[in-house]
C-alpha positions, 0 to 999 in steps of 0.5 A, a space after each residue: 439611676 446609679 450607674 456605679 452601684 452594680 460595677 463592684 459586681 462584675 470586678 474584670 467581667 465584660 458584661 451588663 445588669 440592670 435592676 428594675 424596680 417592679 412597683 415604679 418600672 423605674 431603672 434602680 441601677 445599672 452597669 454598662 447601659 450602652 451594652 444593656 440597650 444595644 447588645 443583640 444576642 440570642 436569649 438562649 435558656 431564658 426564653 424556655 419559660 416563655 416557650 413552655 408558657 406558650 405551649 401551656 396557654 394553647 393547650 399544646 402541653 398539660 402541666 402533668 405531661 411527662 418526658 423522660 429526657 434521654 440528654 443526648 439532642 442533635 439539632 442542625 448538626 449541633 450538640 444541644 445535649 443537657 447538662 442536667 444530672 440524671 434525675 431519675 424519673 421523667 422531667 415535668 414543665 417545672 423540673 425542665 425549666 428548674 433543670 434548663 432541660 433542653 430535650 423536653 422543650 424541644 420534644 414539645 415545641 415540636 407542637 408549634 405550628 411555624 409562626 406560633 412561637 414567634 407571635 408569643 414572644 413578640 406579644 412578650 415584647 422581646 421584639 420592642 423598645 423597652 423604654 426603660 433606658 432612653 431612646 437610644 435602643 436596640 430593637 429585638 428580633 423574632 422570626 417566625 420558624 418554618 420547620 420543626 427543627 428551627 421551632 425546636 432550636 427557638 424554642 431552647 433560645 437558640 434561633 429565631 430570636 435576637 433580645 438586647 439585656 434589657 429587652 429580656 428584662 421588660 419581658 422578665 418584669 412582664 412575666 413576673 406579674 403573672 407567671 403562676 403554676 408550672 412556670 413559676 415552680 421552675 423558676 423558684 425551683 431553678 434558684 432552689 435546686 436547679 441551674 440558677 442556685 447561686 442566685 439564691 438570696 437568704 431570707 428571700 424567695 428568688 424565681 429566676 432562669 439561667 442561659 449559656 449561648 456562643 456569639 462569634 465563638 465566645 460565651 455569652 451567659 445570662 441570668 434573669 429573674 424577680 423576687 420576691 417571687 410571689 409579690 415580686 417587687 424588683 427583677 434584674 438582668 445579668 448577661 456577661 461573657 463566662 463559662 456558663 450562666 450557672 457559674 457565672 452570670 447567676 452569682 452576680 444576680 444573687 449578689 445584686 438582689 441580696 445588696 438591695 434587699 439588704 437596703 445596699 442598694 
């Protein structure tokens, strides 16, 4: 494991990345492991796919269903509105999570009955040790959500779940071996004109999912992903303090998987 391989990444950020090596589920490098284990944080926008996959598998949501987002959410008394850019025709399971939309998953997580979400997820293991950096871990946490709007807002990653960076990331290496269909086209389609572009790497198709959440009044963002996408070899995690997961914690997990498939890491 190198812990000092990634911090070139992150020059004055506050923040964690692991990478992990798919084939051998062995930690490649890491920055700040302590923050890795044991920040506890809302998963925000990377929990979409899970929440989409859980209503795809149920039956809950077809992948030709249609929503047409009307950007404007209110959830609790707090704007969730979208910062997607007019699209023109109405969002799909693939292009709301290739565009992070939050009213369609909303829309449908409204389908959920109170403790389905929470069942998926810790199935997902975003409630269990990952193993993947020793003993001392912090355990996620996932409440069930027992009415409609909560199930909304865990849905969008905002409540009733709590991940640490690399919780989320044994949950990304376990979606990458099987995500396939809806859920796989948004997250190569976030890396290729979604919210995670500058995770784009040259010559190497990348899936990935950004997310933006406020913990005690400051930015958290996130990236996570795999690639190859379609024989993913490594994923990686990035969360750090920023403006936004676009900006800010994608271009750090471009960078990082275009230095090992460049054979710099």
């Amino acid at each position: 494991m190198k812990g000092a391989a990634l911090d070139r990444f992150f020059a004055d950020a506050r923040g964690t990345a692991v990478l992990l090596d798919l084939r051998t589920h062995k930690v490649l490098a890491v920055h700040e492991a302590e923050l890795a284990r044991r920040w506890l944080i809302p998963p925000g926008s990377t929990l979409k796919p899970f929440s989409l996959m859980a209503l795809l598998e149920s039956g809950k949501l077809r992948a030709d269903d249609q929503y047409p987002c009307p950007i404007k959410l209110m959830l609790a008394r707090r704007s969730f509105a979208c910062s997607h850019p007019p699209v023109g025709v109405p969002m799909r399971a693939e292009t709301a999570i290739a565009y992070s939309c939050n009213n369609f998953v909303a829309h449908f997580a409204k389908r959920f009955e109170a403790d389905e979400l929470a069942r998926v997820l810790t199935r997902e293991r975003l409630a269990s040790k990952s193993g993947l950096l020793g003993a001392d871990e912090v355990v996620g946490r996932v409440q069930p959500a027992g009415d409609v709007e909560r199930r909304q807002l865990q849905a969008i990653g905002e409540a009733r779940a709590l991940v640490t960076p690399i919780g989320l990331l044994a949950a990304y290496a376990s979606l990458a071996s099987k995500a396939s269909g809806p859920i796989l086209d948004g997250l190569e389609g976030a890396v290729e004109y979604g919210t995670a572009q500058l995770a784009a790497v040259r010559g190497v198709k990348v899936a990935g999912k950004t997310g933006t959440v406020v913990v005690n009044g400051a930015h958290v963002v996130w990236f996570a992903g795999f690639a190859p996408s379609k024989k993913p070899e490594v994923a990686v995690v990035v969360a750090a303090q920023g403006r936004s997961g676009a900006m800010d914690a994608a271009p750090i997990g471009g960078r990082i998987l275009a230095a090992r498939f460049e054979g710099k890491l």
